[in-house]
TORMAR-658251 format. One record per atom (N, C-alpha, C): residue number from 0; residue in three letters; chain; atom name; x, y, z. Coordinates in steps of 0.02 Angstrom, whole numbers, plus 50000, padded with zeros to 5 digits. Each point is the difference from the previous one (the first is absolute). Example, Ala and Ser with C-alpha at 12.3 -4.5 7.8 and 13.67 -1.06 7.14 Angstrom:
<node><seq>0</seq><type>ALA</type><mol>A</mol><atom>N</atom><x>50660</x><y>49716</y><z>50390</z></node>
<node><seq>0</seq><type>ALA</type><mol>A</mol><atom>CA</atom><x>49955</x><y>50059</y><z>50000</z></node>
<node><seq>0</seq><type>ALA</type><mol>A</mol><atom>C</atom><x>50045</x><y>50060</y><z>50000</z></node>
<node><seq>1</seq><type>SER</type><mol>A</mol><atom>N</atom><x>49982</x><y>50053</y><z>49964</z></node>
<node><seq>1</seq><type>SER</type><mol>A</mol><atom>CA</atom><x>50042</x><y>50059</y><z>50003</z></node>
<node><seq>1</seq><type>SER</type><mol>A</mol><atom>C</atom><x>49961</x><y>50055</y><z>50037</z></node>
END
This chain:
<node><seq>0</seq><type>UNK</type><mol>A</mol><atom>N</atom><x>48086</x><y>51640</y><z>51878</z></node>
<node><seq>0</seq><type>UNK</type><mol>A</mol><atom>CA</atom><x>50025</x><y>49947</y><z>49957</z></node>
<node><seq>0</seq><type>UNK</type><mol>A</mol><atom>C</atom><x>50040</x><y>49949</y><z>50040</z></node>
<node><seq>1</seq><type>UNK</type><mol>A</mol><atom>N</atom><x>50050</x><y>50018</y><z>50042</z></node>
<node><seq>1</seq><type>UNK</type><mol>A</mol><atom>CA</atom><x>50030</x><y>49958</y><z>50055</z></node>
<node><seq>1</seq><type>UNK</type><mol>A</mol><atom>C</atom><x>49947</x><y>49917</y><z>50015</z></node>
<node><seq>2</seq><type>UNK</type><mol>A</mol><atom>N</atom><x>49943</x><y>50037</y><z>50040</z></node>
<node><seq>2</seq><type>UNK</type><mol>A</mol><atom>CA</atom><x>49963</x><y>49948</y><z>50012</z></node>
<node><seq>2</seq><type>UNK</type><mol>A</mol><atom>C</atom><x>49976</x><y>49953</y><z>49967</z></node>
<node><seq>3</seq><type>UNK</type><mol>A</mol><atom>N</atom><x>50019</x><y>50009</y><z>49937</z></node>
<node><seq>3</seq><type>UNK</type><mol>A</mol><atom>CA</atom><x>49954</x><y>49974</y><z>49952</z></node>
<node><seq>3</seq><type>UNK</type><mol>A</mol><atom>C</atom><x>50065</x><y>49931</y><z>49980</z></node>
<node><seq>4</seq><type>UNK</type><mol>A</mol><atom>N</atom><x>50077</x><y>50019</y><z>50030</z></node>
<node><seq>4</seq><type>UNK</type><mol>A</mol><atom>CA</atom><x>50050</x><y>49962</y><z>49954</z></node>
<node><seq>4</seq><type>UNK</type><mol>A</mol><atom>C</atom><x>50015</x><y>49935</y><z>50028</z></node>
<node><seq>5</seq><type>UNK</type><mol>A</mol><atom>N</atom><x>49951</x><y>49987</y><z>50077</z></node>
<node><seq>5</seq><type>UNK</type><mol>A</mol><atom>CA</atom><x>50011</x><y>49957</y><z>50010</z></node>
<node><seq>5</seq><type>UNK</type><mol>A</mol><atom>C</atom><x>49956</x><y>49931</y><z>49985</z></node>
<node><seq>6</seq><type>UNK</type><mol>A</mol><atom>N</atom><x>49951</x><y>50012</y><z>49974</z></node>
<node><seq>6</seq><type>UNK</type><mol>A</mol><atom>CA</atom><x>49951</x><y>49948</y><z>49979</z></node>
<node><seq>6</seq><type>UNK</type><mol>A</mol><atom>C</atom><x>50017</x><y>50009</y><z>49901</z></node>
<node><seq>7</seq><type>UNK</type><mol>A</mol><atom>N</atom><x>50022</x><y>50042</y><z>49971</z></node>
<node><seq>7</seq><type>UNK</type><mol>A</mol><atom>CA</atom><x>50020</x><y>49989</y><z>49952</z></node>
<node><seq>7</seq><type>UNK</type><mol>A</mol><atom>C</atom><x>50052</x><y>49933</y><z>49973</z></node>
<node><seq>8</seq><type>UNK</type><mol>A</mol><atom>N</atom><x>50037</x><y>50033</y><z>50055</z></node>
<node><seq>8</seq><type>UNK</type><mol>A</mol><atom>CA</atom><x>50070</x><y>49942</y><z>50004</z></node>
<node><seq>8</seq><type>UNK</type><mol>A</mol><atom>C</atom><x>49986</x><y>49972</y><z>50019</z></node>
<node><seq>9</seq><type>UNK</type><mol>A</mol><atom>N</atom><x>49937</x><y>49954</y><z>50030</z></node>
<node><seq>9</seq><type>UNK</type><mol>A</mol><atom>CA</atom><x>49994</x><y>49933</y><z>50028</z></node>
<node><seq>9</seq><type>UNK</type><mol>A</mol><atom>C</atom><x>49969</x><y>49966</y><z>49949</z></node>
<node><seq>10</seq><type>UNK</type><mol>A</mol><atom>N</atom><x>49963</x><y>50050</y><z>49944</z></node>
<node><seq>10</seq><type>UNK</type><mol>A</mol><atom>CA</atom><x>49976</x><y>49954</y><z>49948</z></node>
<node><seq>10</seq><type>UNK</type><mol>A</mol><atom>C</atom><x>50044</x><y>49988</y><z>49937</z></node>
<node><seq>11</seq><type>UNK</type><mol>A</mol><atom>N</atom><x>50050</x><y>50057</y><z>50001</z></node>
<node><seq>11</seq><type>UNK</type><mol>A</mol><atom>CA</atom><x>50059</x><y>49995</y><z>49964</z></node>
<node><seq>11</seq><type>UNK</type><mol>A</mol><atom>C</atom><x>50015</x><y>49922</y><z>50022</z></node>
<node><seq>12</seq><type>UNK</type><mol>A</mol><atom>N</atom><x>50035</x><y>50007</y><z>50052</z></node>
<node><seq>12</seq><type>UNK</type><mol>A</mol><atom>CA</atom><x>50027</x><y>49936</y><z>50019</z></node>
<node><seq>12</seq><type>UNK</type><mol>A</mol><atom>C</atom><x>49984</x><y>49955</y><z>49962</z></node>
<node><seq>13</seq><type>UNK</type><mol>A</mol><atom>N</atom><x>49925</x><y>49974</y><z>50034</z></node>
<node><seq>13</seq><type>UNK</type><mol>A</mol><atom>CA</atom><x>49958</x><y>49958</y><z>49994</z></node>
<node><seq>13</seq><type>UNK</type><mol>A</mol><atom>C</atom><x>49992</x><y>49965</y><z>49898</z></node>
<node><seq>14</seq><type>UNK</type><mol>A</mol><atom>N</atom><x>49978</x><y>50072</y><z>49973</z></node>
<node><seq>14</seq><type>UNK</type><mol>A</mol><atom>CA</atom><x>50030</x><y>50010</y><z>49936</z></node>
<node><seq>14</seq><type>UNK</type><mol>A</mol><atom>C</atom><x>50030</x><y>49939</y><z>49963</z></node>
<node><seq>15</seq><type>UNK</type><mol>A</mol><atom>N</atom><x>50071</x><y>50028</y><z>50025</z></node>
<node><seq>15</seq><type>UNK</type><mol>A</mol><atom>CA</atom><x>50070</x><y>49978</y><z>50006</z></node>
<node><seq>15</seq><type>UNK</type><mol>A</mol><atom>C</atom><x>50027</x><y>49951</y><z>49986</z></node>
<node><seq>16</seq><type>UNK</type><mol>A</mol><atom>N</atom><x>49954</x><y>49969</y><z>50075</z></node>
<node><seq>16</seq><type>UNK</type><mol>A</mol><atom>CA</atom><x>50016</x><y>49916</y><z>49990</z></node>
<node><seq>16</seq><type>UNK</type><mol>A</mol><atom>C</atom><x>49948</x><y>49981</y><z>49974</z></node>
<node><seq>17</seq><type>UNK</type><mol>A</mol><atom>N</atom><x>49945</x><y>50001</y><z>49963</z></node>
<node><seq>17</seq><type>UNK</type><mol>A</mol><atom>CA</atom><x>49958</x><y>49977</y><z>49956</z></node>
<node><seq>17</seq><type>UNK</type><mol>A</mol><atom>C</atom><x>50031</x><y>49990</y><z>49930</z></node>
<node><seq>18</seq><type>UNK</type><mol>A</mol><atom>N</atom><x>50046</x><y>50056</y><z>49993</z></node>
<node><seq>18</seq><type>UNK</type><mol>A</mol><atom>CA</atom><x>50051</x><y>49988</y><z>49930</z></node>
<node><seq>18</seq><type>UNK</type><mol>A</mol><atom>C</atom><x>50059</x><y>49959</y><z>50022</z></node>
<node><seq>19</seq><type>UNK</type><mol>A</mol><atom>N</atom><x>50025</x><y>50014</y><z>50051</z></node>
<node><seq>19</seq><type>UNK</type><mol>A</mol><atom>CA</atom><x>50053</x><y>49928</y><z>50028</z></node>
<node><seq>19</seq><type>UNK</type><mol>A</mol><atom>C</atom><x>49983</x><y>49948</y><z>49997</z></node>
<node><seq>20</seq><type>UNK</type><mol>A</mol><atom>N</atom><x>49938</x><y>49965</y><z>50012</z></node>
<node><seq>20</seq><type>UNK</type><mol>A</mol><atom>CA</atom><x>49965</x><y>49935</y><z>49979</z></node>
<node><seq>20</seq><type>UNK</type><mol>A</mol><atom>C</atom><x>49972</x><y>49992</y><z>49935</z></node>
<node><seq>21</seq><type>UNK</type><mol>A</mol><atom>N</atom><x>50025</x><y>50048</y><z>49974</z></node>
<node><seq>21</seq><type>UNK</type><mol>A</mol><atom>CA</atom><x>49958</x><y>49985</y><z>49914</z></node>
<node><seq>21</seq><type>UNK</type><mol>A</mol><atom>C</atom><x>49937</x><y>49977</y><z>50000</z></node>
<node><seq>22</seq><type>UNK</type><mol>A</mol><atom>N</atom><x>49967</x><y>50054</y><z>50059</z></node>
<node><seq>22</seq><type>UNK</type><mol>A</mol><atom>CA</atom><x>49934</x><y>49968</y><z>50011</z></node>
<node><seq>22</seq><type>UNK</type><mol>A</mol><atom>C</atom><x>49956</x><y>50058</y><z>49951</z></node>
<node><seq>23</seq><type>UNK</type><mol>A</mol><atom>N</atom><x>50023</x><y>50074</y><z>50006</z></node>
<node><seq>23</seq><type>UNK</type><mol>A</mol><atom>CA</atom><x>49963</x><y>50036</y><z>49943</z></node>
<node><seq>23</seq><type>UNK</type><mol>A</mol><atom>C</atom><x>50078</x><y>50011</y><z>49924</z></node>
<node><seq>24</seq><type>UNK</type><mol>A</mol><atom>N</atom><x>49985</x><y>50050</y><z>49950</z></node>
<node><seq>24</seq><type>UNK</type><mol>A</mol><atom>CA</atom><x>50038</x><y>50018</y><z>49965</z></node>
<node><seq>24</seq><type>UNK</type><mol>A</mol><atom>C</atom><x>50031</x><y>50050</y><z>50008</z></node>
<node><seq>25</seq><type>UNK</type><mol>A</mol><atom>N</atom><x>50063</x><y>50027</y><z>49965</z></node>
<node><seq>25</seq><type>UNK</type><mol>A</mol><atom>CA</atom><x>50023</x><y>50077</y><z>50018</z></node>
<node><seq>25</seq><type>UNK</type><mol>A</mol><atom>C</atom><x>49951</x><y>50046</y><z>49961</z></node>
<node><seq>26</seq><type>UNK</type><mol>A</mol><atom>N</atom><x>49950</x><y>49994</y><z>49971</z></node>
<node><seq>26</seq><type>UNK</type><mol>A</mol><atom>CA</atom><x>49950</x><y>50021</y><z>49956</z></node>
<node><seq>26</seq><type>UNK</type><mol>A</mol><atom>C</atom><x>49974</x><y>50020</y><z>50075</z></node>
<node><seq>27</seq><type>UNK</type><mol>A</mol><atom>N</atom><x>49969</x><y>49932</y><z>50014</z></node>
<node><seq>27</seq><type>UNK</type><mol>A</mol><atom>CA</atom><x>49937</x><y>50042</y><z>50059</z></node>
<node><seq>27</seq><type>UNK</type><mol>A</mol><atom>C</atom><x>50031</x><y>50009</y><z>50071</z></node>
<node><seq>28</seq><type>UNK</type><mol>A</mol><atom>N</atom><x>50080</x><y>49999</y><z>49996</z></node>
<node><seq>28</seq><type>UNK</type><mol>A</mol><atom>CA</atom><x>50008</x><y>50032</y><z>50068</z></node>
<node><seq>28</seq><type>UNK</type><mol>A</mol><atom>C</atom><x>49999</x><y>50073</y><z>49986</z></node>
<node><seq>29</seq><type>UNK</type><mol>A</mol><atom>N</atom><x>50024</x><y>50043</y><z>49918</z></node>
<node><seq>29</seq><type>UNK</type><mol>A</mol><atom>CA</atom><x>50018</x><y>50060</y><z>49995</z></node>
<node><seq>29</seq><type>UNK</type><mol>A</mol><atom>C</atom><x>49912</x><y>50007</y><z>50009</z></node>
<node><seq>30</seq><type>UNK</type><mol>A</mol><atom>N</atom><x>49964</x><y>49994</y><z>49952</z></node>
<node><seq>30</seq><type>UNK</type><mol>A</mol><atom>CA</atom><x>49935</x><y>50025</y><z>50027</z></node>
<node><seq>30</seq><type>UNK</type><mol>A</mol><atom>C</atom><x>49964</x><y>49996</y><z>50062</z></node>
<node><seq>31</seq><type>UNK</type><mol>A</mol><atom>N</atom><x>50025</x><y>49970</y><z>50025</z></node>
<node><seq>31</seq><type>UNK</type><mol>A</mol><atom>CA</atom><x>49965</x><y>50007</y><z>50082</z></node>
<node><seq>31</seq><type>UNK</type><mol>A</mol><atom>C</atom><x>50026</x><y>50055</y><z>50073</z></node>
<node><seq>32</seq><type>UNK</type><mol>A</mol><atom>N</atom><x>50092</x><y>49992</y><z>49964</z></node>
<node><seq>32</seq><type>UNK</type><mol>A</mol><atom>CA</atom><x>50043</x><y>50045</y><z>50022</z></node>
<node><seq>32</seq><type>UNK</type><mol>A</mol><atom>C</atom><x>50006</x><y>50052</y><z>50005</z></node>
<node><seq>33</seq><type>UNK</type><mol>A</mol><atom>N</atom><x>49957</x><y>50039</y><z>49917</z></node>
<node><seq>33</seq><type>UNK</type><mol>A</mol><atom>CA</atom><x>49989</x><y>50062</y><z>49983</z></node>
<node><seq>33</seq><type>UNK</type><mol>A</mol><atom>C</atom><x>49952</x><y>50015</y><z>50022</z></node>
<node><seq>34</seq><type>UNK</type><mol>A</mol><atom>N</atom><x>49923</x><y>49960</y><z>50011</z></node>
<node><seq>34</seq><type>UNK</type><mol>A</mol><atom>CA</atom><x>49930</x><y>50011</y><z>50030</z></node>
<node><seq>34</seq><type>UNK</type><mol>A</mol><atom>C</atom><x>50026</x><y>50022</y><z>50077</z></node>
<node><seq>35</seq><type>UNK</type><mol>A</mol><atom>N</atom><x>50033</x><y>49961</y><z>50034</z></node>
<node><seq>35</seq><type>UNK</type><mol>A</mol><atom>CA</atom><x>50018</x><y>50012</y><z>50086</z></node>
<node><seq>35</seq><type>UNK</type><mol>A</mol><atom>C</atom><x>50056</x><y>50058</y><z>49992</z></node>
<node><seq>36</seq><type>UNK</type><mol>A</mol><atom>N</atom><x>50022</x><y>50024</y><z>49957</z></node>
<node><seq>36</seq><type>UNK</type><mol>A</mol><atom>CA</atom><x>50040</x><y>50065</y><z>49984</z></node>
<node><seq>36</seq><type>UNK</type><mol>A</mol><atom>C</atom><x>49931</x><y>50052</y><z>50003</z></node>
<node><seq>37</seq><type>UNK</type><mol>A</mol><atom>N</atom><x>49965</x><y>50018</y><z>49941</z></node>
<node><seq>37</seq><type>UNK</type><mol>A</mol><atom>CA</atom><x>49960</x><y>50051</y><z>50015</z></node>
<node><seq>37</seq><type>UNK</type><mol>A</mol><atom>C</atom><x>49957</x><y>49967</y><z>50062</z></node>
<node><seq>38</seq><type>UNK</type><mol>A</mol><atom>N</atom><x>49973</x><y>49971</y><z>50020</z></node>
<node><seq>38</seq><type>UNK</type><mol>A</mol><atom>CA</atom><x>49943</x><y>49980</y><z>50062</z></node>
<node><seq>38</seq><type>UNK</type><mol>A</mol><atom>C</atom><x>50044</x><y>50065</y><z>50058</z></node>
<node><seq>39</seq><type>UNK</type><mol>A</mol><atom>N</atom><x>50077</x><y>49974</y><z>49998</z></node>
<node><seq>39</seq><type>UNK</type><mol>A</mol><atom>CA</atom><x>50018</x><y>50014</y><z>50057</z></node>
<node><seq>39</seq><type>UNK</type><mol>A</mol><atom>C</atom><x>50034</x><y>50075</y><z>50000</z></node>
<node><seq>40</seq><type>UNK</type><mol>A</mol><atom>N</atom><x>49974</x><y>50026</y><z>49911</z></node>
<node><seq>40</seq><type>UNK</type><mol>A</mol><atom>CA</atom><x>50067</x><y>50064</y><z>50005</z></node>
<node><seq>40</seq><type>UNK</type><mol>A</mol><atom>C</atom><x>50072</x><y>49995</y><z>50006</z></node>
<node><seq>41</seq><type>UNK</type><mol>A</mol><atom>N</atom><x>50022</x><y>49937</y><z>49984</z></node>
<node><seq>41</seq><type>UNK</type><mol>A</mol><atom>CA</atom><x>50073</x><y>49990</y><z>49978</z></node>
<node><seq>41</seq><type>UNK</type><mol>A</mol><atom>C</atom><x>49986</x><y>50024</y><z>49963</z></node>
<node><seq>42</seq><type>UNK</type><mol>A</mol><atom>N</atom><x>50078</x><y>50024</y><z>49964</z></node>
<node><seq>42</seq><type>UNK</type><mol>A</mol><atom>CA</atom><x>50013</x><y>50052</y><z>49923</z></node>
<node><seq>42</seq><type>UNK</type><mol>A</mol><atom>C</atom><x>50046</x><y>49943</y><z>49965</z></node>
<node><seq>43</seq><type>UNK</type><mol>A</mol><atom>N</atom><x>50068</x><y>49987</y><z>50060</z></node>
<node><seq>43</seq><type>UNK</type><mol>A</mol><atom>CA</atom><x>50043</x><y>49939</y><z>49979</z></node>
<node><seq>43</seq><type>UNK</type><mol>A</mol><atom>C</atom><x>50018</x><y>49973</y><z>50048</z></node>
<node><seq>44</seq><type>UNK</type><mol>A</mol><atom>N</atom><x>50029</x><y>49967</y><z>49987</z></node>
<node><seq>44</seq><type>UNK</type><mol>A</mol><atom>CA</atom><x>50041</x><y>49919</y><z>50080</z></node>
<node><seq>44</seq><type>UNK</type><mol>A</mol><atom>C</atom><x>50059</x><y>50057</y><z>50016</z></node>
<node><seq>45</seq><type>UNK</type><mol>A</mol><atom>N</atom><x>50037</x><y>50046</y><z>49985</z></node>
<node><seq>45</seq><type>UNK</type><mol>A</mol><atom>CA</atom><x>50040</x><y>50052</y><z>50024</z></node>
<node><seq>45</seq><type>UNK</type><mol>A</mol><atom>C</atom><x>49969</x><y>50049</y><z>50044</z></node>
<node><seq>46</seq><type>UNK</type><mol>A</mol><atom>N</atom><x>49959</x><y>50023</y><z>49992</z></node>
<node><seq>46</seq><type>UNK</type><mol>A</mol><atom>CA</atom><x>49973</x><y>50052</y><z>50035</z></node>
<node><seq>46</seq><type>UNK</type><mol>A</mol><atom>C</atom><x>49944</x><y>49937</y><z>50081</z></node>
<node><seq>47</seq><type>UNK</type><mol>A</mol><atom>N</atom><x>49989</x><y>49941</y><z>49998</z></node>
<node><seq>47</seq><type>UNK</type><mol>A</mol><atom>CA</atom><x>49967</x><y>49983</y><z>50047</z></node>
<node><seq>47</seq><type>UNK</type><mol>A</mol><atom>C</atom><x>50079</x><y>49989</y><z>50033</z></node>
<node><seq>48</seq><type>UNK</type><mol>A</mol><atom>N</atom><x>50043</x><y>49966</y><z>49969</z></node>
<node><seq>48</seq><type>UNK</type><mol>A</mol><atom>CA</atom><x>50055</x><y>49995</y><z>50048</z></node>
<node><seq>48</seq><type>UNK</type><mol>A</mol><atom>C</atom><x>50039</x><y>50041</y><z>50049</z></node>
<node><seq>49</seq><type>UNK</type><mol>A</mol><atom>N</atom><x>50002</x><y>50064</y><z>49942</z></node>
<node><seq>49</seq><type>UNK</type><mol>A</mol><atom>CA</atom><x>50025</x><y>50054</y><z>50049</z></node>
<node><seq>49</seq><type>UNK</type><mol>A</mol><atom>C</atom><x>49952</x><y>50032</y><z>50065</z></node>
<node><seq>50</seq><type>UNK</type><mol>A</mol><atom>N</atom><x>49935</x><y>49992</y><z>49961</z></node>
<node><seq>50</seq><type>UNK</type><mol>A</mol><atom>CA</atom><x>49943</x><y>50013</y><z>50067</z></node>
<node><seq>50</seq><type>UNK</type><mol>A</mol><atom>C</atom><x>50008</x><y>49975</y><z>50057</z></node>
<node><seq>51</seq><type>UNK</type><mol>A</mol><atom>N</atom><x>50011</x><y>49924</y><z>49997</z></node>
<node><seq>51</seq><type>UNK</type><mol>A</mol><atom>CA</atom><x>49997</x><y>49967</y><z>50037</z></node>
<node><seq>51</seq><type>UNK</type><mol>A</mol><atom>C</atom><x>50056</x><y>49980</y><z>50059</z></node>
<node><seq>52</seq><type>UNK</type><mol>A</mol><atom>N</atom><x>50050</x><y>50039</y><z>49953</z></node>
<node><seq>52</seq><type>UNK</type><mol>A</mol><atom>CA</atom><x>50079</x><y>49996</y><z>50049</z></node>
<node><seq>52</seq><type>UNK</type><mol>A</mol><atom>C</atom><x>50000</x><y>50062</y><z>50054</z></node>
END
């Protein structure tokens, strides 16, 4: 799972600022957020953080 947290979080990011530009909605950032959650075997944003520390 490790390997997996770093291309997660780059689309997190990426995500991110797509809702920082009010370029998508918080509608379709949660659905896209949750799709790259199971894709990647996140459970929650707590458990990739602590992974990742």
């Amino acid at each position: 799972m490790k390997q997996n947290l770093i291309p997660y979080s780059m689309q997190i990011a990426m995500l991110k600022q797509l809702l920082t530009r009010k370029l998508i909605t918080e509608k379709e950032y949660y659905m896209v957020k949750n799709k790259l959650m199971k894709e990647y075997g996140v459970i929650s944003d707590i458990t990739s953080w602590i992974v990742f520390q």
